[in-house]
PAPAKOL-264747 format. One record per residue (C-alpha): y, x, z; residue number from 1; residue in one letter. Coordinates in nm, 3 decimals. Layout:
BEGIN
REC/yy/xx/zz/num/residu
REC/Y/X/Z/NUM/a
...
This chain:
BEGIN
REC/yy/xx/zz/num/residu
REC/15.527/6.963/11.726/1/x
REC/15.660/7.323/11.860/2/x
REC/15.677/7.509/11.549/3/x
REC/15.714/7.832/11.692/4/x
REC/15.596/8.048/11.477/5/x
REC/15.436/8.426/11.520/6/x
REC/15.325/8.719/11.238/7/x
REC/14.964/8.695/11.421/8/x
REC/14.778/8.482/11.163/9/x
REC/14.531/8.273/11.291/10/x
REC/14.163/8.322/11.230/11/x
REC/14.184/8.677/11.182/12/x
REC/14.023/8.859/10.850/13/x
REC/13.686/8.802/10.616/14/x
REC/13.591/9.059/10.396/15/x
REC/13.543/8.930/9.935/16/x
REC/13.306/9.223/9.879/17/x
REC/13.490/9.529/9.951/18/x
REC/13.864/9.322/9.999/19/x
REC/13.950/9.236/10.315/20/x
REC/14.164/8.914/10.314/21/x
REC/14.327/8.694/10.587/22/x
REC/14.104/8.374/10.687/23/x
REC/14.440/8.192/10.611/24/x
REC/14.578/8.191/10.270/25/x
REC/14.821/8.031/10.040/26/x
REC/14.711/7.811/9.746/27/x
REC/14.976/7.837/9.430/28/x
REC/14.884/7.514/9.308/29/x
REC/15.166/7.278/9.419/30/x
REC/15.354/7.560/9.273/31/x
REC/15.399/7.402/8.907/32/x
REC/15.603/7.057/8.834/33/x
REC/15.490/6.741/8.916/34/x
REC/15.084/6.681/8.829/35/x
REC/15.090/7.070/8.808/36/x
REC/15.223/7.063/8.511/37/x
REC/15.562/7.244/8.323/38/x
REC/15.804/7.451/8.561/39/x
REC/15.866/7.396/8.944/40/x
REC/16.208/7.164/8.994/41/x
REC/16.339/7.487/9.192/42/x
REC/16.246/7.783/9.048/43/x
REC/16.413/8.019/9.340/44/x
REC/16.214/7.777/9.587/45/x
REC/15.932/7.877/9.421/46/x
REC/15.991/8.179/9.439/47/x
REC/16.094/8.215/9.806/48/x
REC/15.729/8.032/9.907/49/x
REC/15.539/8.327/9.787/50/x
REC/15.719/8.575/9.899/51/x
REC/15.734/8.418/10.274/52/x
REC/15.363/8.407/10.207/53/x
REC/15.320/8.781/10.240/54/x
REC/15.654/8.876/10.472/55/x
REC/15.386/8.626/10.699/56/x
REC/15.083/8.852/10.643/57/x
REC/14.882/8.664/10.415/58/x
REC/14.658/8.844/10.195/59/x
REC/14.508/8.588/9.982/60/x
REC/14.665/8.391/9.741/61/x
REC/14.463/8.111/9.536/62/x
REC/14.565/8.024/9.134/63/x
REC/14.471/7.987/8.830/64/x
REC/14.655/8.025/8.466/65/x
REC/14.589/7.653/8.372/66/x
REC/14.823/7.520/8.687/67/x
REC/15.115/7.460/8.505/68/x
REC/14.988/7.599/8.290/69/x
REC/15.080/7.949/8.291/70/x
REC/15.327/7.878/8.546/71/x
REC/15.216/7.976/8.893/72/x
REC/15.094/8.279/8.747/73/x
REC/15.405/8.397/8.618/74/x
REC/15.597/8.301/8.955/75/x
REC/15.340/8.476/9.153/76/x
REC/15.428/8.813/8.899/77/x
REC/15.805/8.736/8.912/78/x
REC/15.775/8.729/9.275/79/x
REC/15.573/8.995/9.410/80/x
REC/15.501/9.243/9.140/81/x
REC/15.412/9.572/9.235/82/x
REC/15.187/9.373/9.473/83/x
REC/15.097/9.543/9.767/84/x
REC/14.828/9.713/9.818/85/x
REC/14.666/9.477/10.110/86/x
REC/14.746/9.125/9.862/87/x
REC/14.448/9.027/9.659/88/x
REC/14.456/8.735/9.383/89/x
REC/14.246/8.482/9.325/90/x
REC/14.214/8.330/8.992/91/x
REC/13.939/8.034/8.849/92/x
REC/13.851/7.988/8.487/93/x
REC/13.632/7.725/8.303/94/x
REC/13.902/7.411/8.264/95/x
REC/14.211/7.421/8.115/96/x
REC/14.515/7.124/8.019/97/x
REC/14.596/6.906/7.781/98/x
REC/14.925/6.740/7.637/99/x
REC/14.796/6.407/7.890/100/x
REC/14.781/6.650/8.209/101/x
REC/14.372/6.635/8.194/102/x
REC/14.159/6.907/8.277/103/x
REC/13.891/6.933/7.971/104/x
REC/13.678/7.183/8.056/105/x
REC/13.674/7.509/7.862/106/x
REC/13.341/7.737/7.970/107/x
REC/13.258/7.866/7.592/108/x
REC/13.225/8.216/7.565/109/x
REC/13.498/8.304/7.372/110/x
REC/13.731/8.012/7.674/111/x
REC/13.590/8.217/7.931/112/x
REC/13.694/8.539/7.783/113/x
REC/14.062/8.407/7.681/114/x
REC/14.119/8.309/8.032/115/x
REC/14.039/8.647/8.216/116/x
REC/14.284/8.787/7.957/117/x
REC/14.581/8.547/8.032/118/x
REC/14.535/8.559/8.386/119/x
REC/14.528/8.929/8.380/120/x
REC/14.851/8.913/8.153/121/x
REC/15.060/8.638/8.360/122/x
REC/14.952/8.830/8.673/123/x
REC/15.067/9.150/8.564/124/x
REC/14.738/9.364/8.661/125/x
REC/14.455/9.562/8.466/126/x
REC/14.153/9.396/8.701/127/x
REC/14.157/9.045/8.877/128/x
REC/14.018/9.075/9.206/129/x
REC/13.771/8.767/9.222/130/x
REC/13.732/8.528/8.975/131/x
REC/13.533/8.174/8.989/132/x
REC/13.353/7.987/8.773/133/x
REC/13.486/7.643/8.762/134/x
REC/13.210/7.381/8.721/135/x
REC/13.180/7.014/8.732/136/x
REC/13.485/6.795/8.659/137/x
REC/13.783/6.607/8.768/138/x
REC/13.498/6.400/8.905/139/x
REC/13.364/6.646/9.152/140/x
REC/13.106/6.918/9.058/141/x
REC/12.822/6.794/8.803/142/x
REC/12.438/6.923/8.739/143/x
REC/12.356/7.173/8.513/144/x
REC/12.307/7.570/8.426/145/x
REC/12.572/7.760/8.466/146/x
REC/12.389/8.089/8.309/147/x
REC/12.615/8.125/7.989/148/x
REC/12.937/8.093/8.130/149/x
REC/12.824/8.295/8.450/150/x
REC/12.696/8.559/8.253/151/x
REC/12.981/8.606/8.048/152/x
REC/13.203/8.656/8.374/153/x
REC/12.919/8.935/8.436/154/x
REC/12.964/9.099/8.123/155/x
REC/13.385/9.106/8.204/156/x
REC/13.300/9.250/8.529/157/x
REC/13.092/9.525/8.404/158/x
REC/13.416/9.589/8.131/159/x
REC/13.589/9.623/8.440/160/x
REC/13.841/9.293/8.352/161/x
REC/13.714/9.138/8.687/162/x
REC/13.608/9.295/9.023/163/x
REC/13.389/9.010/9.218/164/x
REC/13.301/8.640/9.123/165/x
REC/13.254/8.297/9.274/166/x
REC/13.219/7.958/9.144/167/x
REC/13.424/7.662/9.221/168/x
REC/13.322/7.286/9.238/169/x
REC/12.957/7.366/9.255/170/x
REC/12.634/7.226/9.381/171/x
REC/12.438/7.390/9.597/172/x
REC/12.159/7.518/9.314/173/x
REC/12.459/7.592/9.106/174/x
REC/12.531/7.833/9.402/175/x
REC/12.165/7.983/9.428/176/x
REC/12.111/8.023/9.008/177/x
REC/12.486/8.220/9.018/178/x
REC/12.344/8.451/9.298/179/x
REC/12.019/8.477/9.134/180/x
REC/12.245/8.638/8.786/181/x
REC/12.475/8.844/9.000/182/x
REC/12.608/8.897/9.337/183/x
REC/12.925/8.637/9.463/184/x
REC/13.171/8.649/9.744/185/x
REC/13.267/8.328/9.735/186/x
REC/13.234/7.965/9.701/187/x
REC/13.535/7.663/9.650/188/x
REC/13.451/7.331/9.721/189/x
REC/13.600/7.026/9.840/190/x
REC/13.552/6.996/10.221/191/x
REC/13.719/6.866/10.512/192/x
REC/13.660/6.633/10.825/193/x
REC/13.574/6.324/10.650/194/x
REC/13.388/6.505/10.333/195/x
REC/13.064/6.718/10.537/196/x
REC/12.795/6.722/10.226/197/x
REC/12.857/7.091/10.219/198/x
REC/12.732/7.140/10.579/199/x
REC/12.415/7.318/10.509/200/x
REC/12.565/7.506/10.188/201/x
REC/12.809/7.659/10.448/202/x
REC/12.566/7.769/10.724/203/x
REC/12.391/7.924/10.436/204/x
REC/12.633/8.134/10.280/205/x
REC/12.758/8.187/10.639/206/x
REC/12.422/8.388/10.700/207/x
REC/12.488/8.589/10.426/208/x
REC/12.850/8.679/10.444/209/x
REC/12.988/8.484/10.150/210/x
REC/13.318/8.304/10.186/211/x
REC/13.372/7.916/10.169/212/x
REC/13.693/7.801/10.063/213/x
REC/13.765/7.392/10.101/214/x
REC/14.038/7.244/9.907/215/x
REC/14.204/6.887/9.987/216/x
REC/14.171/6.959/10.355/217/x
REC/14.315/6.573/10.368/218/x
REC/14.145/6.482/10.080/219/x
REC/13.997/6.150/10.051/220/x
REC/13.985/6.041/10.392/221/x
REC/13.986/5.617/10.442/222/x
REC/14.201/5.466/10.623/223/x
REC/13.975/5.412/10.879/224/x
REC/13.891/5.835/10.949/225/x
REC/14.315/5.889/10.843/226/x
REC/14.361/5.658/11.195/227/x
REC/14.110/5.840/11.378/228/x
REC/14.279/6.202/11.200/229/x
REC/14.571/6.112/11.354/230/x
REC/14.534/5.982/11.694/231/x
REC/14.374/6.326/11.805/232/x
REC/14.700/6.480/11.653/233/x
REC/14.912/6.281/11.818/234/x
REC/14.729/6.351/12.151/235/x
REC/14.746/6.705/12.104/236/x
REC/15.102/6.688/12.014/237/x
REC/15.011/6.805/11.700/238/x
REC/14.999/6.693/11.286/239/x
REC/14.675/6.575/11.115/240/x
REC/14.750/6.883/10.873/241/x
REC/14.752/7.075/11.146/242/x
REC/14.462/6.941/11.316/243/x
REC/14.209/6.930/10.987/244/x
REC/14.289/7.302/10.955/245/x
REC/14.265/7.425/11.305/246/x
REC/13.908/7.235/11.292/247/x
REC/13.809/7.403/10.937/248/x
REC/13.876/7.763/11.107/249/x
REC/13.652/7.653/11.379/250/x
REC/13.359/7.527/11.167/251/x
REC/13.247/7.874/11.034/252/x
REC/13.375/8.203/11.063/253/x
REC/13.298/8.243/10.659/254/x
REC/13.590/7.963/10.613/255/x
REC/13.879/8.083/10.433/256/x
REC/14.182/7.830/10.408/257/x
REC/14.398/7.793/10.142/258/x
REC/14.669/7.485/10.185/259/x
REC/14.893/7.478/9.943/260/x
REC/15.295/7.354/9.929/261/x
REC/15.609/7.448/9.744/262/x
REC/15.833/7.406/10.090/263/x
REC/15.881/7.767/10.281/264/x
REC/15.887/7.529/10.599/265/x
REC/15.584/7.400/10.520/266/x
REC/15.437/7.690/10.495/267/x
REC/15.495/7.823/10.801/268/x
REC/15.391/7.512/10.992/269/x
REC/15.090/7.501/10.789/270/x
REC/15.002/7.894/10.929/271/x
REC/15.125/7.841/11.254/272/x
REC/14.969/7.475/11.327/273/x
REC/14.575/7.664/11.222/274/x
REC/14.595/7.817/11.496/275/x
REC/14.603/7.521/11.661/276/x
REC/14.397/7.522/12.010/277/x
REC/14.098/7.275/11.973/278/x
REC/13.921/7.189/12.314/279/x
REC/13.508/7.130/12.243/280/x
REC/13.621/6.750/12.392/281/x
REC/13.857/6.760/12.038/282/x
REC/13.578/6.940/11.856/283/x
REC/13.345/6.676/11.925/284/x
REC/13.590/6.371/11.892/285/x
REC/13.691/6.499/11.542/286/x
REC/13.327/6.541/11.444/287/x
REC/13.263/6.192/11.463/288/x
REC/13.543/6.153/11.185/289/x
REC/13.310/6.278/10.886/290/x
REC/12.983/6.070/11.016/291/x
């Protein structure tokens, strides 16, 4: 694959409320050890990924205070604080980690309110720009209200802890009772090529100007659709990383991408292969891949 990479991200800009980010951002997750847990094996690698991340042009970075926990937080401070003006931070609360490397989830009042304040204090900064609501499980999102915890997200927000919300591993009438309590910018789901039940969700918030942002943009393909992934890359030259998200910038203009890795090469391959160039022939080959 030519690598050759330019400062011209792919995808261009989307707008979190009144924050204008870059359609391609970096996830901090892979960030922390192994299982994203306890310190990175190379700390100055670490450190190196997120600040390539903005000498690149990205303006969105993706964590949370229970990946490592506390870790990626504190590399993303050690790293780039002052953060400029143009970088905004996204942060999730409502799970945290235990001794096994679970995530139990944690959406009581008073977890809800101890999370804003670590992520505010491993981050460095007075107000984190969006925070979601993380629902569900390690199982996938889950039904049921999310009016408590929501609401006390609403109450930080009008303290002025938190500037705009979203929710994370939601269903779809998770979504609508969150926008029926207060406004959101964004939702994260899982969502790629092979995983489409968030189709009409995404049209949806399209129409109304609220970001989606997939994780596992290989996630949980068979082996079957991982074949099928990877003979269009290989036609086009290309890498199925590449390929899944070059097709996720082309599925909505409200889709916001952030692949994650602890590798500064990875990085930029990951940036530069989005903008792949996807023919409608591709389009429509690749579409047959989540059916």
């Amino acid at each position: 694959m030519d690598t050759t990479f330019t400062t011209s991200l792919p995808g261009g800009t989307w707008s979190l409320g009144d924050l204008d980010v870059t359609r391609v951002g970096y996830g901090a997750m892979q960030l922390a050890g192994p299982g994203v847990m306890g310190p990175p094996a190379d700390r100055d690698g670490a450190l190196a990924v997120l600040r390539e991340a903005v000498d690149l042009g990205i303006t969105h970075i993706d964590t949370a205070d229970a990946y490592g926990p506390h870790v990626t937080n504190e590399l993303i401070r050690e790293a780039l604080h002052p953060y400029p003006a143009s970088l905004h931070v996204v942060t999730k609360v409502g799970a945290v980690r235990d001794e096994q490397g679970g995530w139990p989830t944690a959406r009581r009042p008073e977890d809800l309110r101890r999370a804003v304040r670590d992520n505010l204090e491993g981050l460095g900064i007075d107000t984190l720009d969006v925070v979601n609501l993380r629902l569900g499980d390690a199982q996938g999102p889950q039904p049921g209200s999310l009016a408590e915890a929501f609401g006390v997200l609403v109450e930080l927000q009008r303290e002025g802890l938190v500037r705009h919300l979203g929710v994370s591993n939601a269903t779809a009438e998770q979504v609508r009772e969150a926008q029926a309590i207060a406004p959101i910018v964004c939702v994260q789901n899982m969502y790629n090529l092979a995983h489409r039940h968030d189709d009409e969700l995404i049209d949806e918030l399209a129409a109304q100007n609220i970001a989606y942002v997939p994780f596992f943009p290989l996630g949980g393909f068979t082996p079957l659709q991982s074949a099928a992934l990877s003979a269009v890359a290989s036609r086009l030259g290309s890498t199925p990383m590449s390929v899944a998200l070059a097709w996720l910038l082309r599925r909505s203009p409200n889709i916001l991408l952030i692949p994650g890795t602890s590798s500064v090469a990875h990085l930029r391959e990951n940036v530069a292969g989005a903008g792949l160039s996807l023919s409608d022939a591709d389009l429509a080959e690749l579409d047959e891949i989540g059916r």
